[in-house]
C-alpha positions, 0 to 999 in steps of 0.5 A, a space after each residue: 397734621 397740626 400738633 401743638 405743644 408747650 415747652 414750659 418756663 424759661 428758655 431752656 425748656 423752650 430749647 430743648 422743646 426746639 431740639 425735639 421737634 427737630 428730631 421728631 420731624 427728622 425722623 417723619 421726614 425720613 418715611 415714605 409719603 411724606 411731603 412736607 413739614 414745620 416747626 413754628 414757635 407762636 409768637 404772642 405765647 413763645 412757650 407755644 410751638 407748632 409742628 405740621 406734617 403734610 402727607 400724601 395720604 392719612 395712611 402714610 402718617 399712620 404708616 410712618 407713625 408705626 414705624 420702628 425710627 419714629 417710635 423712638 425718636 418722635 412719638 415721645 415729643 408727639 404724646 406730649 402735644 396739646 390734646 386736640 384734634 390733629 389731622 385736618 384734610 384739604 378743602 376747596 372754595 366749592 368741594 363737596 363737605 362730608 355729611 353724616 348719613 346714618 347707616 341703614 341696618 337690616 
């Protein structure tokens, strides 16, 4: 999961955005199938941050999502992500690409 935020002018905004990444990624840390995650600040835009998630499966992350501790303590810093797509799957050099194959209705 890639989310991208952005904490406002001046530094206090950019510390309190730190404090709520760290938490958010505290309390994803703590569900099961979590495997690993990070925040980042940009640095060419310091009022853009990064927090990624790496999961074992897309339903751990929903799972961990719907989680009583991450309602509170994450979800309120994660709706406050830039809005785009998030959630990015692994891909080798020669892995087959999901094709769009319409569906046959009888």
């Amino acid at each position: 999961m890639v989310n991208r935020f952005r904490a406002g002018d001046g530094p206090a905004a950019s510390d309190e955005l730190r404090r709520l990444l760290h938490d958010a990624l505290d309390a994803l840390r703590a569900r099961p199938g979590f495997v690993d995650g990070d925040v980042a600040r940009n640095l060419d835009e310091p009022d853009l941050w990064l927090l990624t998630t790496r999961w074992q499966d897309v339903g751990s992350y929903r799972r961990a999502l719907s989680s009583y501790d991450v309602k509170l303590a994450a979800v309120p810093t994660l709706s406050r992500a830039v809005d785009e797509p998030s959630a990015y799957g692994p891909v080798g050099r020669d892995d087959r690409l999901d094709e769009a194959i319409p569906r046959e209705t009888r």
